[in-house]
VEXLUMKE-988110 format. One record per residue: residue in three letters; x, y, z of N, C-alpha, C in turn. Coordinates in nm, 2 decimals. Each point is the difference from the previous one (the first is absolute). Layout:
N
+-----+--------+--------+--------+--------+--------+--------+--------+--------+--------+
|   r |     nX |     nY |     nZ |    caX |    caY |    caZ |     cX |     cY |     cZ |
+-----+--------+--------+--------+--------+--------+--------+--------+--------+--------+
| ALA |      X |      Y |      Z |      X |      Y |      Z |      X |      Y |      Z |
...
+-----+--------+--------+--------+--------+--------+--------+--------+--------+--------+
END
This chain:
177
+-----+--------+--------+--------+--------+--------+--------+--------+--------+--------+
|   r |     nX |     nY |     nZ |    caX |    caY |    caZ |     cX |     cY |     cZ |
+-----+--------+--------+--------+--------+--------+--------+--------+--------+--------+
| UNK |   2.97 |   7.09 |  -8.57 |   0.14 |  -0.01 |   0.00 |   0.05 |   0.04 |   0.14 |
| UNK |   0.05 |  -0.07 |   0.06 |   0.05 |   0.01 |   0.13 |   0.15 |   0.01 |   0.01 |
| UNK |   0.11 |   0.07 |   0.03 |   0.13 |   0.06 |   0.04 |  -0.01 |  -0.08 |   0.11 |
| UNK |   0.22 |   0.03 |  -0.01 |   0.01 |  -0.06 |   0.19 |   0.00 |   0.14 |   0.07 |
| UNK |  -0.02 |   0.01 |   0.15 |  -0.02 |   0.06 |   0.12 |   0.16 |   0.14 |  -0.04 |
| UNK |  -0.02 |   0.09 |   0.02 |   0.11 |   0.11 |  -0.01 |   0.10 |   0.00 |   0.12 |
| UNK |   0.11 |   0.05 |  -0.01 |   0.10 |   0.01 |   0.11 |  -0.06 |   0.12 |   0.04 |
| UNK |  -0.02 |   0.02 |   0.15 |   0.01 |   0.11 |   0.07 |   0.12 |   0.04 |   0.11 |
| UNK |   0.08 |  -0.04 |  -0.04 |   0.12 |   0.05 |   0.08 |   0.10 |   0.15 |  -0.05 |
| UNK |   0.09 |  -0.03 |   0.04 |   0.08 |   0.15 |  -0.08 |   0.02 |  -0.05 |  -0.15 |
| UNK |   0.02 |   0.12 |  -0.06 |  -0.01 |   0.00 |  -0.15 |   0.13 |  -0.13 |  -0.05 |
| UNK |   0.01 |  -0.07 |  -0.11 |   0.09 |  -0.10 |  -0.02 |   0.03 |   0.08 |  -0.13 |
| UNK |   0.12 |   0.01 |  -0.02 |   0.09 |   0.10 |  -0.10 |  -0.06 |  -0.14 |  -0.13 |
| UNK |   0.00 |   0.08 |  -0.14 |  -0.06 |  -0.11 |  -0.08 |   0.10 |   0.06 |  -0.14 |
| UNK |   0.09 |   0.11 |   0.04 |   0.05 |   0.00 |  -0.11 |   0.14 |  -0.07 |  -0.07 |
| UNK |   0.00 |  -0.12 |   0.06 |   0.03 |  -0.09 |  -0.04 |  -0.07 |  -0.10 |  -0.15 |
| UNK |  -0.12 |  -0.01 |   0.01 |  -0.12 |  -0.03 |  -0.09 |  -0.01 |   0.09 |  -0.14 |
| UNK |  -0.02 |  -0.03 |  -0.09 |  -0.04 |  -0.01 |  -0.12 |  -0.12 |   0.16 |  -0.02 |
| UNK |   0.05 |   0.10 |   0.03 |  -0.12 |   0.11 |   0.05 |  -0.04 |   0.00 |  -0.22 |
| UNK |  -0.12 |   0.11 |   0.00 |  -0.03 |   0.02 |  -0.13 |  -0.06 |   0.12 |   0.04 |
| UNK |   0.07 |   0.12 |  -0.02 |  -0.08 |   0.12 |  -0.03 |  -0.13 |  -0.02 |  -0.05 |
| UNK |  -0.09 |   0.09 |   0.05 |  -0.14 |  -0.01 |  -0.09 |   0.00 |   0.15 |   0.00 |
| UNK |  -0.09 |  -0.01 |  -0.18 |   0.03 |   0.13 |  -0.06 |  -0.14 |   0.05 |   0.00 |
| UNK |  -0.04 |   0.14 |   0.01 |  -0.10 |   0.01 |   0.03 |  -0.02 |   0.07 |  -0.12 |
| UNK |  -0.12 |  -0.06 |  -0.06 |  -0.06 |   0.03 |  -0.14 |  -0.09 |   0.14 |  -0.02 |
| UNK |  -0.04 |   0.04 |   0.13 |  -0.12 |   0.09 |   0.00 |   0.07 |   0.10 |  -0.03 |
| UNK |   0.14 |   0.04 |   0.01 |   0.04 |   0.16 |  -0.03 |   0.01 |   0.07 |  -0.11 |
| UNK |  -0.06 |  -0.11 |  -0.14 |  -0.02 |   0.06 |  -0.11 |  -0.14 |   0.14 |  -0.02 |
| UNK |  -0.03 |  -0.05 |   0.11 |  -0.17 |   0.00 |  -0.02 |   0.06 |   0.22 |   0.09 |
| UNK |  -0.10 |   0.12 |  -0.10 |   0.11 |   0.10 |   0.06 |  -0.10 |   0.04 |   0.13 |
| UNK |  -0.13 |  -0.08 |  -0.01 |  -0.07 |   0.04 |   0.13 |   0.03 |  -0.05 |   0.10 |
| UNK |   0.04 |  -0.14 |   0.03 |   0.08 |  -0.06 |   0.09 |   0.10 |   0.08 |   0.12 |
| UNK |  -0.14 |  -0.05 |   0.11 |   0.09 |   0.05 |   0.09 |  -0.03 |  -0.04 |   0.17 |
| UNK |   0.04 |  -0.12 |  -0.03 |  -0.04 |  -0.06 |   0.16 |   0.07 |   0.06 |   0.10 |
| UNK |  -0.05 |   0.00 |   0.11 |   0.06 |   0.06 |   0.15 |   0.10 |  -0.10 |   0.05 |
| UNK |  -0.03 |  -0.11 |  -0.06 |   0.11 |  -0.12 |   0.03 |   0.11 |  -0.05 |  -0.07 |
| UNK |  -0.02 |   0.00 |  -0.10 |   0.14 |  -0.05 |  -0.13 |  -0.02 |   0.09 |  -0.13 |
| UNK |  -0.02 |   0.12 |  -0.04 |   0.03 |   0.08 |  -0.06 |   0.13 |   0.05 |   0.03 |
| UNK |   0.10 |   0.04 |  -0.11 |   0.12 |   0.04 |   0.01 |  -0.03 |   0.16 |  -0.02 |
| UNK |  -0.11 |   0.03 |  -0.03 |  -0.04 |   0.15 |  -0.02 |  -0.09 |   0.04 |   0.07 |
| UNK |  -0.01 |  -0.04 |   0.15 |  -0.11 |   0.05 |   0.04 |   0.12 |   0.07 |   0.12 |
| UNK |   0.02 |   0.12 |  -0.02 |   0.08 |   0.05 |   0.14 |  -0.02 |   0.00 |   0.16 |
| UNK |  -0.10 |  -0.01 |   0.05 |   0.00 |  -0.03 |   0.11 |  -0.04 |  -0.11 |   0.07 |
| UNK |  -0.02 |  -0.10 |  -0.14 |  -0.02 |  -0.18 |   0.00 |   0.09 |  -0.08 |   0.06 |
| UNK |   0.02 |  -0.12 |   0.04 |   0.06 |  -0.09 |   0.03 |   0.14 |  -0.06 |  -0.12 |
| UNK |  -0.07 |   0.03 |  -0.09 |   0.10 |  -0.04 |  -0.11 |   0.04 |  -0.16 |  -0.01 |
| UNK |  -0.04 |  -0.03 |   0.11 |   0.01 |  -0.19 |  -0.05 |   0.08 |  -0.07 |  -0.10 |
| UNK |   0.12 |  -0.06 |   0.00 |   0.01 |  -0.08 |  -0.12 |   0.00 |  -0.17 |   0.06 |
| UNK |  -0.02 |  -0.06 |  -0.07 |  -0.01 |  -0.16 |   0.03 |   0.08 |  -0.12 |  -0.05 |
| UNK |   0.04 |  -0.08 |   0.05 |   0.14 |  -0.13 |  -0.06 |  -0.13 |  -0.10 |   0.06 |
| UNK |   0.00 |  -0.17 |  -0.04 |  -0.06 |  -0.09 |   0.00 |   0.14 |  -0.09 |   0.03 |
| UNK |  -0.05 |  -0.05 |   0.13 |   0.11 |  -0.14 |   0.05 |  -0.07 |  -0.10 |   0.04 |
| UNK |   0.00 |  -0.06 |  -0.07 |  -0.10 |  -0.16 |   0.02 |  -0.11 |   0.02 |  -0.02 |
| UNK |  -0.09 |  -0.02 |   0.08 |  -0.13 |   0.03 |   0.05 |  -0.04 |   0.11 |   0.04 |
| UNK |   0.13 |   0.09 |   0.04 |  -0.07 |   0.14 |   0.03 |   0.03 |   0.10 |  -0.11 |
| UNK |  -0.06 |   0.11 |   0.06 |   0.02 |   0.12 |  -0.06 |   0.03 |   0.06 |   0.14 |
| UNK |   0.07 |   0.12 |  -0.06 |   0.12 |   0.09 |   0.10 |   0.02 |   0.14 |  -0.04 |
| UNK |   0.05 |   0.08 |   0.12 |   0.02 |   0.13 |  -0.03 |   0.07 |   0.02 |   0.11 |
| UNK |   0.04 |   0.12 |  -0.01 |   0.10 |   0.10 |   0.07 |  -0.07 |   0.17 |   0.01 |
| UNK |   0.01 |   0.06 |   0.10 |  -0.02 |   0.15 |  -0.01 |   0.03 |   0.02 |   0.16 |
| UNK |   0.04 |   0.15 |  -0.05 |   0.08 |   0.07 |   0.13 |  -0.12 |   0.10 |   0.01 |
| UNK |  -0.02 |   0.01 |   0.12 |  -0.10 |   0.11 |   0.08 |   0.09 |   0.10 |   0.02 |
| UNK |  -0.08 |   0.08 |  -0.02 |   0.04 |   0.19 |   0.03 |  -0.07 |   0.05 |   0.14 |
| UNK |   0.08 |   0.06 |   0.04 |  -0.08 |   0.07 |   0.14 |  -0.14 |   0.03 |  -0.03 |
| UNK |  -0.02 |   0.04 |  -0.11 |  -0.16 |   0.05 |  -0.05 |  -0.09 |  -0.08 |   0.00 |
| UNK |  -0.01 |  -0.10 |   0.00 |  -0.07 |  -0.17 |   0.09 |   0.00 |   0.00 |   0.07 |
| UNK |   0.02 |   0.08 |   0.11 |   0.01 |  -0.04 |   0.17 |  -0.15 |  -0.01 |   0.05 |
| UNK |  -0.02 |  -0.11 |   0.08 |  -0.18 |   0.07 |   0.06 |   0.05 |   0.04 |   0.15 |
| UNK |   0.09 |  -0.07 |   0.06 |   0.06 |   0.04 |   0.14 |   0.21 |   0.01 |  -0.02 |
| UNK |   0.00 |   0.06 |   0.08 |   0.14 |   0.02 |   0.00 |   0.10 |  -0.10 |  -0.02 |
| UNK |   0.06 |   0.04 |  -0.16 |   0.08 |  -0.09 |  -0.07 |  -0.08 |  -0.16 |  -0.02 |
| UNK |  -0.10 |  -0.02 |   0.00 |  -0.09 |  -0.10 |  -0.05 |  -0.07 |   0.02 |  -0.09 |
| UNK |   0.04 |  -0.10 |  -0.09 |  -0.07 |  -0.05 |  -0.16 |  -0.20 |   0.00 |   0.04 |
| UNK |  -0.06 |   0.11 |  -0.07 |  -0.15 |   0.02 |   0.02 |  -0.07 |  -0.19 |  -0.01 |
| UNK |  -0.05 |  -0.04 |   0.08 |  -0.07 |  -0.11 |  -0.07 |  -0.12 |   0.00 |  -0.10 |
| UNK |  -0.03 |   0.10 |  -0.08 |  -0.05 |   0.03 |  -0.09 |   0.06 |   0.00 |  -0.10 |
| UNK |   0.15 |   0.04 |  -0.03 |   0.08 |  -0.05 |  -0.09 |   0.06 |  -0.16 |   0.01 |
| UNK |   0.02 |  -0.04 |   0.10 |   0.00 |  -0.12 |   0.02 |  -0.06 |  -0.07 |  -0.07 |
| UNK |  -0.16 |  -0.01 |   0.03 |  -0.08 |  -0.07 |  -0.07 |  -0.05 |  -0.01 |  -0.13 |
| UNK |   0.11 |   0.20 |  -0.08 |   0.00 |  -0.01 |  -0.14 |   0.04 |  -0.04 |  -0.06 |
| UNK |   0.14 |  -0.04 |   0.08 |   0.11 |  -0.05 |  -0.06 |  -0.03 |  -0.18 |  -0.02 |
| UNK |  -0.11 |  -0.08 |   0.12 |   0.00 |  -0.11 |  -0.03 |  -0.12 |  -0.02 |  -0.10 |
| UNK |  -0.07 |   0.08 |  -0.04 |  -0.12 |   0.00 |  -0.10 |   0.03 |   0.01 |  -0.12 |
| UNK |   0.08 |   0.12 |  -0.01 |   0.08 |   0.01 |  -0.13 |   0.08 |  -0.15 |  -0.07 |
| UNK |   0.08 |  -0.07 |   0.13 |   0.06 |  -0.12 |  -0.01 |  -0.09 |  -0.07 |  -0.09 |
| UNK |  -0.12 |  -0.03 |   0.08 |  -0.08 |  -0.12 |  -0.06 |  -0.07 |   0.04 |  -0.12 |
| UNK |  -0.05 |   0.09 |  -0.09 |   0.00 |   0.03 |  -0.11 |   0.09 |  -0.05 |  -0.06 |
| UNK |   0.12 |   0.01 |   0.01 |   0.10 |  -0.03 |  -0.10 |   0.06 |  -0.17 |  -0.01 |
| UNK |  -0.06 |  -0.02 |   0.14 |   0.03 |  -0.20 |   0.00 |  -0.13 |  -0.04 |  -0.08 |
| UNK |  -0.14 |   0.08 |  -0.03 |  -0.08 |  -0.02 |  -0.07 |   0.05 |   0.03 |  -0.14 |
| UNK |   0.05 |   0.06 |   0.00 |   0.01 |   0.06 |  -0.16 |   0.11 |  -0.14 |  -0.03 |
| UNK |   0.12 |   0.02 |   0.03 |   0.15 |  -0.11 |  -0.01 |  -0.07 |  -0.14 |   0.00 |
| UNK |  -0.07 |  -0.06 |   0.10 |   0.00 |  -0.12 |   0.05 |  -0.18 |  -0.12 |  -0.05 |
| UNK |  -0.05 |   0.14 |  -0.06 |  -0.13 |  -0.08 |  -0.06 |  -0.03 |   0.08 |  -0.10 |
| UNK |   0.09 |   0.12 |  -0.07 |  -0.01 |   0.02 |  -0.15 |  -0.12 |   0.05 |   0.01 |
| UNK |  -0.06 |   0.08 |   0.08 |  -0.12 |   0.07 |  -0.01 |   0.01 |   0.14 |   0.08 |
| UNK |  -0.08 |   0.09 |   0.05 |  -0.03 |   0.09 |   0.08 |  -0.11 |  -0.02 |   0.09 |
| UNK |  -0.02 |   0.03 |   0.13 |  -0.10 |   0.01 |   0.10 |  -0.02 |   0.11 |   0.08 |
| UNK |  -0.10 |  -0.02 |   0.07 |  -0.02 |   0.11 |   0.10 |  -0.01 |  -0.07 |   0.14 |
| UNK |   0.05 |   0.11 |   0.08 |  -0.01 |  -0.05 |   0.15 |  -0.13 |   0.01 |   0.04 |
| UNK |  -0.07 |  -0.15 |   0.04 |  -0.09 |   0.00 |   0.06 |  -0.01 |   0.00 |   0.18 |
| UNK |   0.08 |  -0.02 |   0.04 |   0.08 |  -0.05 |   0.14 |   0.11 |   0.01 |   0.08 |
| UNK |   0.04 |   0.07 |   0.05 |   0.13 |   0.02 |   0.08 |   0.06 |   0.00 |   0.14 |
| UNK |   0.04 |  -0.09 |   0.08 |  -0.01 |   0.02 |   0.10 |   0.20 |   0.02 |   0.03 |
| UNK |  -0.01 |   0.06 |   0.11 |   0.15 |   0.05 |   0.02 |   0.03 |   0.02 |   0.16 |
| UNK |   0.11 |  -0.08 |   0.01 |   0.08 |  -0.03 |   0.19 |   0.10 |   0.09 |  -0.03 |
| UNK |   0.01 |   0.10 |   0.09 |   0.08 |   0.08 |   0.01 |   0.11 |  -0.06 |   0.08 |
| UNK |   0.11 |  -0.06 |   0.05 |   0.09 |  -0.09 |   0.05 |   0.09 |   0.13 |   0.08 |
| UNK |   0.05 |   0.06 |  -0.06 |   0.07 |   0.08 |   0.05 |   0.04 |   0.14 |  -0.10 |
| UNK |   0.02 |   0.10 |   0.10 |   0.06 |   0.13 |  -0.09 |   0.11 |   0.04 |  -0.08 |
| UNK |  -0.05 |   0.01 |  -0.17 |   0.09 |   0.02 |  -0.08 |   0.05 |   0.14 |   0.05 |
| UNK |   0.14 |   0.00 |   0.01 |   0.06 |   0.13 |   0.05 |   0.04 |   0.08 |  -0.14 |
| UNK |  -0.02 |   0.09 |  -0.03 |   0.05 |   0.07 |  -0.10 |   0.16 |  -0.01 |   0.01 |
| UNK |   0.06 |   0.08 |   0.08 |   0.17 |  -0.04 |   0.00 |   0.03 |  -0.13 |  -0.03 |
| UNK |  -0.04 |  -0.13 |   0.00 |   0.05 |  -0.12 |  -0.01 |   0.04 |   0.02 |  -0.18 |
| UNK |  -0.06 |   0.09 |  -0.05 |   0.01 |  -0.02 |  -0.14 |  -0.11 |  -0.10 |  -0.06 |
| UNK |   0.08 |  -0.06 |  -0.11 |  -0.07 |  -0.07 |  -0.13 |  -0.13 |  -0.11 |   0.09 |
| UNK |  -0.11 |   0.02 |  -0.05 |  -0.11 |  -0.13 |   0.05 |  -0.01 |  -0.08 |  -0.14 |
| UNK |   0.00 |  -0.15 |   0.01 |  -0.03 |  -0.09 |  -0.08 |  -0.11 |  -0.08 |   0.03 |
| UNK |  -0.11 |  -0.04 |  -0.12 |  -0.12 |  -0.05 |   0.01 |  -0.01 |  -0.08 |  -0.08 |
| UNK |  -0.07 |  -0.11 |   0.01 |   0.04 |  -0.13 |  -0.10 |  -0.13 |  -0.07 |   0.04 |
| UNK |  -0.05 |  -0.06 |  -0.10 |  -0.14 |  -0.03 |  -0.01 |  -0.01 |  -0.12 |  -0.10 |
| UNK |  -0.08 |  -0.13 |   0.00 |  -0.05 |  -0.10 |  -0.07 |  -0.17 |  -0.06 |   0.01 |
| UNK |  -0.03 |  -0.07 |  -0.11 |  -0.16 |  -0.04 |   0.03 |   0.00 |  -0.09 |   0.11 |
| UNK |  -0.01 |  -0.03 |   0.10 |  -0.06 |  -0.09 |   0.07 |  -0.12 |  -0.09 |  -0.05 |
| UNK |  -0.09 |   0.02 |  -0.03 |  -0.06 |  -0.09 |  -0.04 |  -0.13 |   0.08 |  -0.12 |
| UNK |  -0.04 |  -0.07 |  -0.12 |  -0.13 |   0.03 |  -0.08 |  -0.10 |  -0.07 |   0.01 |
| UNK |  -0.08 |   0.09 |   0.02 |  -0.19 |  -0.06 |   0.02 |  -0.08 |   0.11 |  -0.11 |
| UNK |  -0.03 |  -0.14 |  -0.10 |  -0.06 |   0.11 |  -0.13 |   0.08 |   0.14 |  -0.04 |
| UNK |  -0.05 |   0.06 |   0.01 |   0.03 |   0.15 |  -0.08 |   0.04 |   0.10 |   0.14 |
| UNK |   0.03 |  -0.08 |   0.11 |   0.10 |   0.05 |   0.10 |   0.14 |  -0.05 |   0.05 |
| UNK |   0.09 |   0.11 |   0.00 |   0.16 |  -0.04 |   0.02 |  -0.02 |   0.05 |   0.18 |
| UNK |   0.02 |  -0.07 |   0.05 |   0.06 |  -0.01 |   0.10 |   0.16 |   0.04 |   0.04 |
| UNK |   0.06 |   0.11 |   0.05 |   0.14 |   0.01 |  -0.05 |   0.01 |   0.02 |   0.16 |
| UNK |   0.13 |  -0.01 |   0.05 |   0.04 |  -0.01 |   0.16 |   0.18 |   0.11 |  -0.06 |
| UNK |   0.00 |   0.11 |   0.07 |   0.08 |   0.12 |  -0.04 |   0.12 |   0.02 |   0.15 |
| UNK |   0.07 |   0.06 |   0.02 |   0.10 |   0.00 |   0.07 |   0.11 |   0.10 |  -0.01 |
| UNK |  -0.02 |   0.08 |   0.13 |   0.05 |   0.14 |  -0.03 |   0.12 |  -0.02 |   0.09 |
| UNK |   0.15 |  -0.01 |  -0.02 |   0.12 |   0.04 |   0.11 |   0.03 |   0.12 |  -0.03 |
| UNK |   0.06 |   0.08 |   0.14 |   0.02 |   0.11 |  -0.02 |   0.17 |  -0.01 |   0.01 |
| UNK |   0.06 |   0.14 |  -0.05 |   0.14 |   0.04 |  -0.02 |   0.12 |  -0.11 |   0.11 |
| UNK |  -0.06 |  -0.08 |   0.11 |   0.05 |  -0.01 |   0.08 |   0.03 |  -0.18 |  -0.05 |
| UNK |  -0.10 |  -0.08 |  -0.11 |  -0.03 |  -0.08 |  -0.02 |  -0.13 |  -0.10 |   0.06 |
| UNK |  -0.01 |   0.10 |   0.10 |  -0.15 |  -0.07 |   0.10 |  -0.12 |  -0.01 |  -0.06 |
| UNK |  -0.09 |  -0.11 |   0.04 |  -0.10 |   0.00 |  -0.08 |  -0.10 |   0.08 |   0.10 |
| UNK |  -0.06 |   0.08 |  -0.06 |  -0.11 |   0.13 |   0.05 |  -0.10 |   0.00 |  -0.02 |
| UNK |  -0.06 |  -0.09 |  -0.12 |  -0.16 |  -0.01 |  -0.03 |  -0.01 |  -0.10 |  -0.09 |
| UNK |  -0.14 |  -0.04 |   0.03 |   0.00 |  -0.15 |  -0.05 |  -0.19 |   0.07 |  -0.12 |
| UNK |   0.02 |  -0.07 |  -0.09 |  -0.15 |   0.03 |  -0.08 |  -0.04 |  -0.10 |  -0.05 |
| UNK |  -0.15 |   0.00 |  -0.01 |  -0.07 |  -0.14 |  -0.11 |  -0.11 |   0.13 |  -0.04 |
| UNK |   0.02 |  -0.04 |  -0.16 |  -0.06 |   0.09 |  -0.04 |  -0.08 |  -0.11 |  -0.15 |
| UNK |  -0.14 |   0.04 |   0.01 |  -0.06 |  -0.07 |  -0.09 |  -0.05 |   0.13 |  -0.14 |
| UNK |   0.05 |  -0.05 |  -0.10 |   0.02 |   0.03 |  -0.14 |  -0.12 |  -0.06 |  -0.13 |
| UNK |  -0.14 |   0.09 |   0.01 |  -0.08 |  -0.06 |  -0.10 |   0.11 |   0.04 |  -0.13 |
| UNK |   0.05 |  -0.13 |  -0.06 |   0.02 |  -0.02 |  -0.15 |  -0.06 |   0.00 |  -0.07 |
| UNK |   0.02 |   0.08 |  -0.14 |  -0.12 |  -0.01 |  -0.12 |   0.10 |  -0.09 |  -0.09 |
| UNK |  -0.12 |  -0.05 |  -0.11 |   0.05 |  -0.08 |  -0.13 |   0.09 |   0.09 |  -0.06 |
| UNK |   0.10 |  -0.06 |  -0.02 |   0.11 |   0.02 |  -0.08 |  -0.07 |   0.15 |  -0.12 |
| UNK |  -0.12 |  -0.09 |  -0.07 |  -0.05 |   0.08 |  -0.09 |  -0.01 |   0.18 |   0.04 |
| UNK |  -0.11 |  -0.04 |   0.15 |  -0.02 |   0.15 |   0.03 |   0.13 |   0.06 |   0.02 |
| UNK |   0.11 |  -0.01 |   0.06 |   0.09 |   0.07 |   0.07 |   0.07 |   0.04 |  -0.15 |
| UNK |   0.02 |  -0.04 |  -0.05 |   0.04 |   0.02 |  -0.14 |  -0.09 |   0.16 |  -0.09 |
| UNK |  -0.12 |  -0.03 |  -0.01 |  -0.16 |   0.14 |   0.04 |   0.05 |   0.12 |   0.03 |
| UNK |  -0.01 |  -0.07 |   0.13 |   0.01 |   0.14 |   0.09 |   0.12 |   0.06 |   0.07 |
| UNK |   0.10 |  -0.09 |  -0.01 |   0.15 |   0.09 |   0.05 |   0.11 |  -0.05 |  -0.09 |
| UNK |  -0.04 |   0.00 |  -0.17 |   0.10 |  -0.03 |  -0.08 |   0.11 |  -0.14 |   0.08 |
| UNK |  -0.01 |  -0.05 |   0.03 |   0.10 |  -0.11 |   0.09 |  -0.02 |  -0.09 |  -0.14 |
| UNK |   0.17 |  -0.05 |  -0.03 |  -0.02 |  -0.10 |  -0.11 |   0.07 |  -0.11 |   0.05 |
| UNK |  -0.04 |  -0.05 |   0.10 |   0.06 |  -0.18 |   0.04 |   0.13 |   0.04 |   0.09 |
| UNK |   0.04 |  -0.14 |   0.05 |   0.09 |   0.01 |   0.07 |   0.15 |   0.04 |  -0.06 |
| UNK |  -0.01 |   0.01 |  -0.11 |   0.12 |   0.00 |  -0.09 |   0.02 |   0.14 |  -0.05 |
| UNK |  -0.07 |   0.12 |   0.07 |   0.02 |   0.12 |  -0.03 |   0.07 |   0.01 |   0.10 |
| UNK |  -0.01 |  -0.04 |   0.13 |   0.07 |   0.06 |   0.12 |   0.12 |  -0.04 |  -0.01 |
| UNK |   0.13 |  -0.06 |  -0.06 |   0.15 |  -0.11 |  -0.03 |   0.01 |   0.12 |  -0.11 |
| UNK |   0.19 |   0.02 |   0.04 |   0.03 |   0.05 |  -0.10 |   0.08 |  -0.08 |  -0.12 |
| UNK |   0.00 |   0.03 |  -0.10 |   0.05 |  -0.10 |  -0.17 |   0.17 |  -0.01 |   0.07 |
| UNK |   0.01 |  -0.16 |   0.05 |   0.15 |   0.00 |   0.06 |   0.10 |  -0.02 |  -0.20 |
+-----+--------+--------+--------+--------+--------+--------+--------+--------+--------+
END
């Protein structure tokens, strides 16, 4: 399955578009507690996610306590932030769970903490077998794009992901409109 090529320019405002919250099903579970999109993990990311078109999306604001250099977003959070992304375009966009087998990441320019809110928005680029290919995209507060990712995603059968991290299809993540 081959996608078209991504915009790498400044961010294009999309909330014009048809957005769909996605609900995140894992918070039943009371062990649950990712560093990325748990709503209970306190010094986590907290993540929540909306789906516009082909992507999947988020928003979060950095705290001075991310800094790795003065008033700059660590690129170690950076890169959690776009990993975390593609899990969830796996989970939304092929109704399964994977694991990152692959990541590579272009640092573009410095997310400033003061700029405020950073937005990251992520789609599959392309599937080869039981790998998602997903191409991720981090602008920071300012609307600039700052980091570019391809990140390759071993997908398991529907069946296992189901197994092993309770995941019940794409239709747990949508809430009952």
């Amino acid at each position: 399955m081959l996608v078209p090529p991504i915009s790498r320019g400044k961010h294009i405002n999309t909330s014009t578009m048809a957005n769909r919250k996605i609900k995140n099903p894992f918070t039943t579970s009371e062990t649950y507690n990712c560093f990325g999109c748990s709503p209970r993990n306190q010094i986590g990311l907290q993540l929540e996610f909306e789906e516009e078109g082909d992507w999947i999306t988020a928003e979060w604001t950095p705290k001075r306590d991310y800094e790795g250099w003065f008033n700059v977003l660590h690129g170690g959070l950076q890169t959690t932030l776009l990993d975390e992304l593609g899990s969830w375009v796996v989970f939304v966009k092929m109704g399964t769970a994977g694991v990152t087998s692959k990541l590579e990441i272009k640092f573009i320019k410095p997310v400033h903490v003061d700029k405020g809110t950073v937005r990251i928005k992520g789609r599959i680029k392309e599937i080869r077998r039981n790998i998602a290919i997903i191409e991720a995209l981090l602008y920071g507060g300012d609307g600039e794009l700052c980091a570019v990712s391809t990140m390759h995603y071993f997908a398991f059968a529907q069946e296992k992901a189901r197994e092993m991290m309770m995941l019940l299809g794409p239709q747990a993540f949508f809430k009952n409109d």
